[in-house]
CHARMM internal coordinates of N, CA and C (Angstrom, degrees):
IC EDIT
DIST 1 N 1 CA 1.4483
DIST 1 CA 1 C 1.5261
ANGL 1 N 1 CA 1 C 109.45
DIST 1 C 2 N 1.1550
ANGL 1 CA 1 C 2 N 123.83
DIHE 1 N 1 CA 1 C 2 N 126.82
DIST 2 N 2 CA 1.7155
ANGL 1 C 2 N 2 CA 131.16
DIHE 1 CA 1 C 2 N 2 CA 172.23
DIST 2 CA 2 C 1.2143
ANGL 2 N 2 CA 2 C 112.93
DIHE 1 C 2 N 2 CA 2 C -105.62
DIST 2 C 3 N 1.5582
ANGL 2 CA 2 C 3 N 107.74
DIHE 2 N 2 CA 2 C 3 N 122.28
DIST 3 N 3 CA 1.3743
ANGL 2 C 3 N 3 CA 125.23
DIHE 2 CA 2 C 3 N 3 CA -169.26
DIST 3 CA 3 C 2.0378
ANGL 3 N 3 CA 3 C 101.85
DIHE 2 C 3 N 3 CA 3 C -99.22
DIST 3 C 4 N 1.2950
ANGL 3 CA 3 C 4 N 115.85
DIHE 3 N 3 CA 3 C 4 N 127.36
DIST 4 N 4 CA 1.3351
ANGL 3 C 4 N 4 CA 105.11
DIHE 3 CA 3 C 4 N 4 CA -179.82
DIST 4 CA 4 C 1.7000
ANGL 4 N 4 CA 4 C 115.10
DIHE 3 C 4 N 4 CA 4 C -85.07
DIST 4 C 5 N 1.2354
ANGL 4 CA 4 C 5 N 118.26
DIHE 4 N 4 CA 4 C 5 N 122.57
DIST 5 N 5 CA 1.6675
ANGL 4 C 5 N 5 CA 116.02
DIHE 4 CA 4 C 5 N 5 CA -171.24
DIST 5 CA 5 C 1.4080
ANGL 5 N 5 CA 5 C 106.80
DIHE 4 C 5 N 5 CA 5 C -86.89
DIST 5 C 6 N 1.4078
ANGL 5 CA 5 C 6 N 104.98
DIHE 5 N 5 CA 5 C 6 N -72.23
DIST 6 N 6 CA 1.4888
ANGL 5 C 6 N 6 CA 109.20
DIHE 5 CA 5 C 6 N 6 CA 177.55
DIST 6 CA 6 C 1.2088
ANGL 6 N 6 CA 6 C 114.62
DIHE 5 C 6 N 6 CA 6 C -121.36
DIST 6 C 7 N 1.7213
ANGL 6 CA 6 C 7 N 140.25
DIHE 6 N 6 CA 6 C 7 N 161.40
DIST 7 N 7 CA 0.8581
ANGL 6 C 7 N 7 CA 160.55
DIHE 6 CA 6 C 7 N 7 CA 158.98
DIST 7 CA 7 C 1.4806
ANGL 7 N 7 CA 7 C 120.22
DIHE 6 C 7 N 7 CA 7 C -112.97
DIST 7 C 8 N 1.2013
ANGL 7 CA 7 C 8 N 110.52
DIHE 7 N 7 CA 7 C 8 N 138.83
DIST 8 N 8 CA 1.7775
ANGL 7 C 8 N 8 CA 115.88
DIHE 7 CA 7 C 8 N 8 CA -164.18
DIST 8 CA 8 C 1.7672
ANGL 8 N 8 CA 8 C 106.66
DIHE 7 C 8 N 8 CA 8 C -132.81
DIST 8 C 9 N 0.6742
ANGL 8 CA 8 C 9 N 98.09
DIHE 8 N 8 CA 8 C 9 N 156.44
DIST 9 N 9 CA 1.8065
ANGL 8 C 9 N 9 CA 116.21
DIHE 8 CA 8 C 9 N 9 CA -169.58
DIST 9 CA 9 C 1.6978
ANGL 9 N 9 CA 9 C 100.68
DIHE 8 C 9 N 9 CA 9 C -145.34
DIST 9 C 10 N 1.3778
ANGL 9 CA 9 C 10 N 94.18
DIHE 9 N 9 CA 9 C 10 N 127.82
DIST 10 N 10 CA 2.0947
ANGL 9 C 10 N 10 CA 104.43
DIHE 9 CA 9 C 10 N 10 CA 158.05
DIST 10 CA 10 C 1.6171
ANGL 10 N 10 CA 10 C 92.64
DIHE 9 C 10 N 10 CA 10 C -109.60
DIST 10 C 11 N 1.1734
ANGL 10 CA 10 C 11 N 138.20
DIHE 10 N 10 CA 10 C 11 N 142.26
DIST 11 N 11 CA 1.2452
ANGL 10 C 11 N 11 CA 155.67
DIHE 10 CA 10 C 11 N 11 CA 156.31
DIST 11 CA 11 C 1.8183
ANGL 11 N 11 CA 11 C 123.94
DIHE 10 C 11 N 11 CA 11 C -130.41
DIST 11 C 12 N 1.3259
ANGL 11 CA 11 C 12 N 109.17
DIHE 11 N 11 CA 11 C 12 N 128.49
DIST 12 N 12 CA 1.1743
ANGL 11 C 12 N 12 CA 118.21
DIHE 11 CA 11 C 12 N 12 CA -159.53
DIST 12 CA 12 C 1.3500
ANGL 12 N 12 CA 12 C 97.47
DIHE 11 C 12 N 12 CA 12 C -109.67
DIST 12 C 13 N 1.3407
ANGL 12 CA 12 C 13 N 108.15
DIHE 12 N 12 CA 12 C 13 N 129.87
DIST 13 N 13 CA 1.5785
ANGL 12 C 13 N 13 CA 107.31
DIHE 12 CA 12 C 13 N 13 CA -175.89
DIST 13 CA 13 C 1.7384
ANGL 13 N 13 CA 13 C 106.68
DIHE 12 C 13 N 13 CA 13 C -132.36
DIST 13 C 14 N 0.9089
ANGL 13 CA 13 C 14 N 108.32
DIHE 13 N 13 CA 13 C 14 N 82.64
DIST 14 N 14 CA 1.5088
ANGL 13 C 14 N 14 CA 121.10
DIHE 13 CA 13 C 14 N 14 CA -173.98
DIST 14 CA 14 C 1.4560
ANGL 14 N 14 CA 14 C 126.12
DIHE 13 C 14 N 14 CA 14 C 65.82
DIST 14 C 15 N 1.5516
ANGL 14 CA 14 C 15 N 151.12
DIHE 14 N 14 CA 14 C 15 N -64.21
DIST 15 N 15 CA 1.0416
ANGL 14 C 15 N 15 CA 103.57
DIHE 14 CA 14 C 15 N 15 CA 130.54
DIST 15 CA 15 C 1.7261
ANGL 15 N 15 CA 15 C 110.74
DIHE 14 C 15 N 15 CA 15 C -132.39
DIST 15 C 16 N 0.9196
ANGL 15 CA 15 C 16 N 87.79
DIHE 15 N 15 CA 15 C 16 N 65.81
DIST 16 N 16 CA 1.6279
ANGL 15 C 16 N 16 CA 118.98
DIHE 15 CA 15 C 16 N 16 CA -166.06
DIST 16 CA 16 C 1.9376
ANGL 16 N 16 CA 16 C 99.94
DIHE 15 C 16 N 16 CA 16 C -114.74
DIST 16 C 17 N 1.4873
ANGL 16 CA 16 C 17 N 103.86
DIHE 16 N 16 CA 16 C 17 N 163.21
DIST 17 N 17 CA 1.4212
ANGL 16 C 17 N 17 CA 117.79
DIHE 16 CA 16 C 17 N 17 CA -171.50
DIST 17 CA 17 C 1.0238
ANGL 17 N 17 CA 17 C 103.15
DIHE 16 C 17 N 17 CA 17 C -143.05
DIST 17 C 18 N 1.5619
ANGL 17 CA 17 C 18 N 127.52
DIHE 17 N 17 CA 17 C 18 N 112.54
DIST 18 N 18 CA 1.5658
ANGL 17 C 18 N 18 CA 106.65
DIHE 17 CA 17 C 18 N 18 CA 150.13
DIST 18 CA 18 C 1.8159
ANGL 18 N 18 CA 18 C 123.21
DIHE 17 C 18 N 18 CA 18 C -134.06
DIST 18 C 19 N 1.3329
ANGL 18 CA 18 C 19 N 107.63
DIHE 18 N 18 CA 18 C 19 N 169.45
DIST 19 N 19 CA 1.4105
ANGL 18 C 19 N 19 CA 126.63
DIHE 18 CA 18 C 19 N 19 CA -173.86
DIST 19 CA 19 C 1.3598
ANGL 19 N 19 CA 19 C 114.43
DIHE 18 C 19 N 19 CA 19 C -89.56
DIST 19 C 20 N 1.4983
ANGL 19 CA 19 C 20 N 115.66
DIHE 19 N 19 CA 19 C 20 N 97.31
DIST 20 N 20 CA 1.9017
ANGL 19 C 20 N 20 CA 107.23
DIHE 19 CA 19 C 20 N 20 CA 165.67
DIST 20 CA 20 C 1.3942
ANGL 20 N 20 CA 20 C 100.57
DIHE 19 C 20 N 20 CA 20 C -111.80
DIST 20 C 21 N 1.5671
ANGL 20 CA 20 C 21 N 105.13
DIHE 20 N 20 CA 20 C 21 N 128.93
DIST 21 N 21 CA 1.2687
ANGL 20 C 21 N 21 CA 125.63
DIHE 20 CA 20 C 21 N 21 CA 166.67
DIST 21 CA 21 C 1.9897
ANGL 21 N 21 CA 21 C 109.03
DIHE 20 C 21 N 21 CA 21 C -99.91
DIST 21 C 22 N 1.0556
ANGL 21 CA 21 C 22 N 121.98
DIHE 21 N 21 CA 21 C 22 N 131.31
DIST 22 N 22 CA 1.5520
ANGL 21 C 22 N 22 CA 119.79
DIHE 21 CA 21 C 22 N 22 CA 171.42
DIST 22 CA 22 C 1.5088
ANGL 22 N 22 CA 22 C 79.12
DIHE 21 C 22 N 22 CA 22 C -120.44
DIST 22 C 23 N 1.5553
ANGL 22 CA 22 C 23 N 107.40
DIHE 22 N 22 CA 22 C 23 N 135.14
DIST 23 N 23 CA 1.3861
ANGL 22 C 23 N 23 CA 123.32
DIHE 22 CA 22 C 23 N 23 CA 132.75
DIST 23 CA 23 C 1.4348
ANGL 23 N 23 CA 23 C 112.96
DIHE 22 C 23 N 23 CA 23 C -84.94
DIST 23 C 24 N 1.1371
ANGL 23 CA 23 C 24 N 120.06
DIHE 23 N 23 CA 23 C 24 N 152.81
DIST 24 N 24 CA 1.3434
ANGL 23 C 24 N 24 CA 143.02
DIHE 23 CA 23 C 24 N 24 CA -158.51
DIST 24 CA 24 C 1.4587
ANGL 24 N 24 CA 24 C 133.41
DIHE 23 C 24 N 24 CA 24 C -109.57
DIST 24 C 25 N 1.7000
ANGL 24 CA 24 C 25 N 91.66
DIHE 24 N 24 CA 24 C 25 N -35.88
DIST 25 N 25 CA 1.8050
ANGL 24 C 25 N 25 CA 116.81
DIHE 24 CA 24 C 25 N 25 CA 145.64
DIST 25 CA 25 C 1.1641
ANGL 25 N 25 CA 25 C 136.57
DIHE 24 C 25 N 25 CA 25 C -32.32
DIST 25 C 26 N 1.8950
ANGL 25 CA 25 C 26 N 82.28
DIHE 25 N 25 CA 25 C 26 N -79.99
DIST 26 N 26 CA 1.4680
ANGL 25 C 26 N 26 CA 96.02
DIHE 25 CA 25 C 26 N 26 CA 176.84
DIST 26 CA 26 C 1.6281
ANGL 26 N 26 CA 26 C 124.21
DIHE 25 C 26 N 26 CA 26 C -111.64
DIST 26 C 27 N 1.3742
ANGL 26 CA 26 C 27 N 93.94
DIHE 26 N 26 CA 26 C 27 N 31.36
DIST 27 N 27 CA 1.6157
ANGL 26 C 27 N 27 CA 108.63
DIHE 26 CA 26 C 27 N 27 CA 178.06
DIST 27 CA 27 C 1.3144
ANGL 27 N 27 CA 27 C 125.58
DIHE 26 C 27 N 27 CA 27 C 71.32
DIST 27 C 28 N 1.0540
ANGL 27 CA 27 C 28 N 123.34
DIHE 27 N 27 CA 27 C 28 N 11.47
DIST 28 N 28 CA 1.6689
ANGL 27 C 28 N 28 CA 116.17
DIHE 27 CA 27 C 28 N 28 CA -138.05
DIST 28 CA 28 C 2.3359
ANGL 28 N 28 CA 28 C 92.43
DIHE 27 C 28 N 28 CA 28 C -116.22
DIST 28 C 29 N 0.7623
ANGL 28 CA 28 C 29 N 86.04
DIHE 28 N 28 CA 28 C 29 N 140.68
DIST 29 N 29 CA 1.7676
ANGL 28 C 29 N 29 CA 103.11
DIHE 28 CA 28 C 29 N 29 CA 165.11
DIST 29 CA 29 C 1.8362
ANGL 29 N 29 CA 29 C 113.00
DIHE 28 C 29 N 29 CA 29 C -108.58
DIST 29 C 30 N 1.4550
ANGL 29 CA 29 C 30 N 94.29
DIHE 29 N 29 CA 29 C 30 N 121.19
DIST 30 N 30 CA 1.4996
ANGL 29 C 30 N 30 CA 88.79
DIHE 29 CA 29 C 30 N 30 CA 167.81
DIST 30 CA 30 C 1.6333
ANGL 30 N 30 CA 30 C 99.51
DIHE 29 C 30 N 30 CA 30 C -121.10
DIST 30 C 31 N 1.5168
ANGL 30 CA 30 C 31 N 123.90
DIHE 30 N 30 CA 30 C 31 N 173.07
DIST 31 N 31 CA 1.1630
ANGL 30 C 31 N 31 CA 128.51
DIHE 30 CA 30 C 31 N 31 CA -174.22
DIST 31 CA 31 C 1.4097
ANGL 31 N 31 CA 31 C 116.40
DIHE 30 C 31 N 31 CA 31 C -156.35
DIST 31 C 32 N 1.3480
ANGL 31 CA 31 C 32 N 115.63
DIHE 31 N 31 CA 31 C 32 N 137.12
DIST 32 N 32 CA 1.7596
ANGL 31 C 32 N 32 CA 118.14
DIHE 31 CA 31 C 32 N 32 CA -173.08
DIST 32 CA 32 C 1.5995
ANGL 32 N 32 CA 32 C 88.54
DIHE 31 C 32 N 32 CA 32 C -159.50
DIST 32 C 33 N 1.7713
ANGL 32 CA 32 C 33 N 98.42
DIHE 32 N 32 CA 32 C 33 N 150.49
DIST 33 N 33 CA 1.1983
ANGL 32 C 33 N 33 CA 143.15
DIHE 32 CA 32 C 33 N 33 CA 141.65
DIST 33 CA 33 C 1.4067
ANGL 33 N 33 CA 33 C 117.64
DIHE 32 C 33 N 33 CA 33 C -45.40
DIST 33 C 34 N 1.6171
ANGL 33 CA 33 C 34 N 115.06
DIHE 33 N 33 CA 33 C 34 N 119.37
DIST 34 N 34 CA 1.1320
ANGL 33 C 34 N 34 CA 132.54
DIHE 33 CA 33 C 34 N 34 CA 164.56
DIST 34 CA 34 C 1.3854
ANGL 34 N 34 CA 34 C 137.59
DIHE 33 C 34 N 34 CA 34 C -132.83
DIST 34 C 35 N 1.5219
ANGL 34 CA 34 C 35 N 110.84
DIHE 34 N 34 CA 34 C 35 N 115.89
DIST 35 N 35 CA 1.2570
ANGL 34 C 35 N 35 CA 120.44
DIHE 34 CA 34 C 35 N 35 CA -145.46
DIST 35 CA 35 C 2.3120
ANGL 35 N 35 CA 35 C 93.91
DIHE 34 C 35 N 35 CA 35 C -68.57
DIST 35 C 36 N 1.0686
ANGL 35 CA 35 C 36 N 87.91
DIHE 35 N 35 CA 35 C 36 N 158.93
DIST 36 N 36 CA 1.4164
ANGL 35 C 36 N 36 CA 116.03
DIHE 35 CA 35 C 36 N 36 CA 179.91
DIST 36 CA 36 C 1.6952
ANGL 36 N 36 CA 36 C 107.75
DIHE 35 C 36 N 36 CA 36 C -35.50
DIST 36 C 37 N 1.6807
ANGL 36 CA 36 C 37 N 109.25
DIHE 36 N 36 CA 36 C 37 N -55.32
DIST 37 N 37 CA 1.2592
ANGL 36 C 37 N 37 CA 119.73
DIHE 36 CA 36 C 37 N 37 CA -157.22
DIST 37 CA 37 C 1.5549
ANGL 37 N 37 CA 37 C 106.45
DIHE 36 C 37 N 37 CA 37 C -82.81
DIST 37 C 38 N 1.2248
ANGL 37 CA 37 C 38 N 117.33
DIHE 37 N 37 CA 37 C 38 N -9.79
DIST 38 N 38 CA 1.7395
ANGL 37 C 38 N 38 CA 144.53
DIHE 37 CA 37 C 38 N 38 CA 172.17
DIST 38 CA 38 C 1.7423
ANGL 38 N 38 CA 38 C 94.15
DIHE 37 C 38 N 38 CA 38 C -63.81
DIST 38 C 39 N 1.1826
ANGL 38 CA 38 C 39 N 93.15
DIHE 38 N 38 CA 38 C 39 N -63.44
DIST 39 N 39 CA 1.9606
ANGL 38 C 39 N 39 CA 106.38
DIHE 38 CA 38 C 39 N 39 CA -168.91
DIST 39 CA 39 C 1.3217
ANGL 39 N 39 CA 39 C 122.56
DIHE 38 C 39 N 39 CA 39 C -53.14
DIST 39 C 40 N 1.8981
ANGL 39 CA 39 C 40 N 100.62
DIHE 39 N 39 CA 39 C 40 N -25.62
DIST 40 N 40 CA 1.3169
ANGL 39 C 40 N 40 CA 105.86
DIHE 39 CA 39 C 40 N 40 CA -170.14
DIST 40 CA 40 C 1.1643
ANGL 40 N 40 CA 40 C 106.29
DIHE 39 C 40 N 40 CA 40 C -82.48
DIST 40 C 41 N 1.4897
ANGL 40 CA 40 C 41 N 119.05
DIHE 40 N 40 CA 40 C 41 N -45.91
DIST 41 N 41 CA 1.7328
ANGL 40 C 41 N 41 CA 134.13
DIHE 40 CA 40 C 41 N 41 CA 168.63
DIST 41 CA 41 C 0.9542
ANGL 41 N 41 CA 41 C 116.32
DIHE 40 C 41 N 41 CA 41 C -55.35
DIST 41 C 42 N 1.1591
ANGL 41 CA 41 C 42 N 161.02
DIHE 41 N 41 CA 41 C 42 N -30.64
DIST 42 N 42 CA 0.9946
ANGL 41 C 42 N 42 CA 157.96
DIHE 41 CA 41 C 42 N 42 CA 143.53
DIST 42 CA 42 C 2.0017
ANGL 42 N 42 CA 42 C 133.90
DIHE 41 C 42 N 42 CA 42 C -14.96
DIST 42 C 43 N 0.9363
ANGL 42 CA 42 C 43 N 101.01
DIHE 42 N 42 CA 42 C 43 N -26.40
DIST 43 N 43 CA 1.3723
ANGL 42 C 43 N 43 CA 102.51
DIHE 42 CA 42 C 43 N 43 CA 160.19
DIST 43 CA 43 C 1.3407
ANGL 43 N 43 CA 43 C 114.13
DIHE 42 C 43 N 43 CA 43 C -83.96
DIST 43 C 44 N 1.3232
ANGL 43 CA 43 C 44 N 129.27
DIHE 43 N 43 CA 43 C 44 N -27.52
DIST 44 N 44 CA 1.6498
ANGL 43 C 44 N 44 CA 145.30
DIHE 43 CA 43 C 44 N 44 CA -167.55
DIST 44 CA 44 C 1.4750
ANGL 44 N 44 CA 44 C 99.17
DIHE 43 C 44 N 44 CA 44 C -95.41
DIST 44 C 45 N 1.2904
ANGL 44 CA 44 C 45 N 131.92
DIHE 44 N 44 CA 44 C 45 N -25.79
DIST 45 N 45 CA 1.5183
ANGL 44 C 45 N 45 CA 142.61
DIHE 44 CA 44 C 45 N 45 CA 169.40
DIST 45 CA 45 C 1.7057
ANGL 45 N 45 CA 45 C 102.52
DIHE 44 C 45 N 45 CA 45 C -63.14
DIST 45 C 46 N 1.0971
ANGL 45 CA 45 C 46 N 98.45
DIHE 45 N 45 CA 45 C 46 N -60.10
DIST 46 N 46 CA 1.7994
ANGL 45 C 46 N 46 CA 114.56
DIHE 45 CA 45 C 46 N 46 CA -163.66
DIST 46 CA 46 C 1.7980
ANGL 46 N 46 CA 46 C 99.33
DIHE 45 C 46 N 46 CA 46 C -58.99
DIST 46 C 47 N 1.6181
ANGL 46 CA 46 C 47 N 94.95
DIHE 46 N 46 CA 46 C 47 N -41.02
DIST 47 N 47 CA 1.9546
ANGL 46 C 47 N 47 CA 100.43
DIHE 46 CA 46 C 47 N 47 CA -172.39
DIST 47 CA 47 C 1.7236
ANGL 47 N 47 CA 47 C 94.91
DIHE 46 C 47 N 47 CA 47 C -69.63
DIST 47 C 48 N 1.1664
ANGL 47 CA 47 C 48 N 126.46
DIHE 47 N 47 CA 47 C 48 N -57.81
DIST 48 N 48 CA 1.1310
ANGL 47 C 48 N 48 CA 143.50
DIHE 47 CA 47 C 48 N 48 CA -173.20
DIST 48 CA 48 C 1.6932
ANGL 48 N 48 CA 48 C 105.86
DIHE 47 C 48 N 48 CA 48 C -32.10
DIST 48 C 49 N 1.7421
ANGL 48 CA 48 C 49 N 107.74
DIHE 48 N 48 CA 48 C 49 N -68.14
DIST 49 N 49 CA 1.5333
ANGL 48 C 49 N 49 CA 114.49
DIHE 48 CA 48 C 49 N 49 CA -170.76
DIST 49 CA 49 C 1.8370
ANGL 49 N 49 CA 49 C 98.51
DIHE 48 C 49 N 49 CA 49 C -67.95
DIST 49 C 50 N 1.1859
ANGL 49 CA 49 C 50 N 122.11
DIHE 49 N 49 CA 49 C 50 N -62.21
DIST 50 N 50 CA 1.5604
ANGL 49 C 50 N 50 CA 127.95
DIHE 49 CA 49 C 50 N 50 CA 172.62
DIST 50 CA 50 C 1.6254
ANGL 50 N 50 CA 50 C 112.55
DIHE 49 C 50 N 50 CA 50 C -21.49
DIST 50 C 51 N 1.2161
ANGL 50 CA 50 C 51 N 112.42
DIHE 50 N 50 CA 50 C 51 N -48.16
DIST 51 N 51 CA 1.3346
ANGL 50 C 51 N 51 CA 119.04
DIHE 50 CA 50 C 51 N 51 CA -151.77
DIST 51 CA 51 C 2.2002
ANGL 51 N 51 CA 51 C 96.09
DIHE 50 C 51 N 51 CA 51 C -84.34
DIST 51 C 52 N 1.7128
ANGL 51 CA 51 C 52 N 122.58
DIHE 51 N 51 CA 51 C 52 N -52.27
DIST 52 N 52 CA 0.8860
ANGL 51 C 52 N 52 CA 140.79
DIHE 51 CA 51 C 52 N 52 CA 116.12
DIST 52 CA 52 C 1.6991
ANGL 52 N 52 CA 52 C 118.25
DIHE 51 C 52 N 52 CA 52 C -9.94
DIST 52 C 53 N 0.9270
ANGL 52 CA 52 C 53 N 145.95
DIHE 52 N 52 CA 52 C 53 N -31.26
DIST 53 N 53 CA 1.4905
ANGL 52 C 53 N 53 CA 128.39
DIHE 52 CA 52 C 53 N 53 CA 170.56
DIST 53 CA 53 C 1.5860
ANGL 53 N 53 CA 53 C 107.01
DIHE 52 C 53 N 53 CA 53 C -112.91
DIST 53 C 54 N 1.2124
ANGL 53 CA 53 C 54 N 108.20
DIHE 53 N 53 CA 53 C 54 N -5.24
DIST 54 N 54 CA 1.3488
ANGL 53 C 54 N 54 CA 113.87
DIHE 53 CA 53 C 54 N 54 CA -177.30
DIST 54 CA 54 C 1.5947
ANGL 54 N 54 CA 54 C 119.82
DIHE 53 C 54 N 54 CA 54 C -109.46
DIST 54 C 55 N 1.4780
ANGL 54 CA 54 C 55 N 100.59
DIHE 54 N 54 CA 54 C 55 N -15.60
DIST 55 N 55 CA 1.5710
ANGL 54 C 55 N 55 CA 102.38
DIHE 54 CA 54 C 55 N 55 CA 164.22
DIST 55 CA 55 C 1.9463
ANGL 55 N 55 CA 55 C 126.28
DIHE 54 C 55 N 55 CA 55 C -75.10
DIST 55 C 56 N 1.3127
ANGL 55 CA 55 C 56 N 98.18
DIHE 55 N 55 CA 55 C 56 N -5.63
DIST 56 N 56 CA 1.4578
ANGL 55 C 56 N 56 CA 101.12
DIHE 55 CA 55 C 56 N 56 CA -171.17
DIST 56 CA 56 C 1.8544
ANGL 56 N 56 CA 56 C 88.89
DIHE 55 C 56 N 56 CA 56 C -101.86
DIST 56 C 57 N 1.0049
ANGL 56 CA 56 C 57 N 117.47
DIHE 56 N 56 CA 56 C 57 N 38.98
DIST 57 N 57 CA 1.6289
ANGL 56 C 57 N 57 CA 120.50
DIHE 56 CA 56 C 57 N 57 CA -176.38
DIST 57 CA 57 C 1.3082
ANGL 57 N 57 CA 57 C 109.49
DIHE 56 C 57 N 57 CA 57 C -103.09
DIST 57 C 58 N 1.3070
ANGL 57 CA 57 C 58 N 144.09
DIHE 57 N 57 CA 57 C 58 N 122.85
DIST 58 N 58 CA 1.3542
ANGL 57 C 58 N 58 CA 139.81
DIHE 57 CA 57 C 58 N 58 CA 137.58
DIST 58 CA 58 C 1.5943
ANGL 58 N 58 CA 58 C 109.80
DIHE 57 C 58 N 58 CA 58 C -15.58
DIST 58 C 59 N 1.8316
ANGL 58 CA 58 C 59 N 121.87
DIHE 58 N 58 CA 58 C 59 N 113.02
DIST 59 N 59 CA 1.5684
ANGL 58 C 59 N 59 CA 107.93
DIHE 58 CA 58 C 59 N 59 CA 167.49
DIST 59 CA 59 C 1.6706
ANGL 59 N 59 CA 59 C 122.45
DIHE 58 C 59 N 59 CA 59 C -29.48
DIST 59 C 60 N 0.7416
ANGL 59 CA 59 C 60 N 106.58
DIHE 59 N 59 CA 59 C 60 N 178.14
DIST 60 N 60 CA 1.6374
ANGL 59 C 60 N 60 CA 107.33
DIHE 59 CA 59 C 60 N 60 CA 174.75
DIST 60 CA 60 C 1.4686
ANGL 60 N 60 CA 60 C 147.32
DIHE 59 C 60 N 60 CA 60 C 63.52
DIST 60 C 61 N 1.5630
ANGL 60 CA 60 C 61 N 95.44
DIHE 60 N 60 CA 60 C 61 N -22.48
DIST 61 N 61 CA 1.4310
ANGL 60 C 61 N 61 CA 125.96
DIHE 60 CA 60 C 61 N 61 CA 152.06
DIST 61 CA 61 C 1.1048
ANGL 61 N 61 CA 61 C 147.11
DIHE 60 C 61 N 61 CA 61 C -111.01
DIST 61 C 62 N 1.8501
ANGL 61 CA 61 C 62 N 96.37
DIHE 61 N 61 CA 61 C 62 N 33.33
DIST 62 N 62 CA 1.9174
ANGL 61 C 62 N 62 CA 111.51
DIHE 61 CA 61 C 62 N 62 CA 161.57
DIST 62 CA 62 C 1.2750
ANGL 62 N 62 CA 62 C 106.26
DIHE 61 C 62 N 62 CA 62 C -74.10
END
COOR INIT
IC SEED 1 N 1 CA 1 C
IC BUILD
């Protein structure tokens, strides 16, 4: 069974960036500003941690 904790959003608001996190637990929304050069890394962040949580894996069960 998968329980959903948090949910995250990037939203671009002209030429502005920002971060909403809702936890899901305890209901709560937090929110921050994120500069441009954050947004760009971010695909290379995501490969980076993935690649890193997935090397300590038994083959066969990526």
């Amino acid at each position: 069974m998968e329980t959903l904790l948090y949910t995250a959003e990037l939203i671009q608001e002209g030429g502005t960036y920002k971060l909403v996190v809702q936890d899901k637990l305890r209901d709560t929304v937090q929110t921050t500003q994120v500069p441009r050069a954050a947004v760009d890394k971010l695909p290379t962040f995501l490969s980076m941690l993935s690649a890193k949580l997935n090397s300590g894996l038994p083959h066969g069960r990526r």
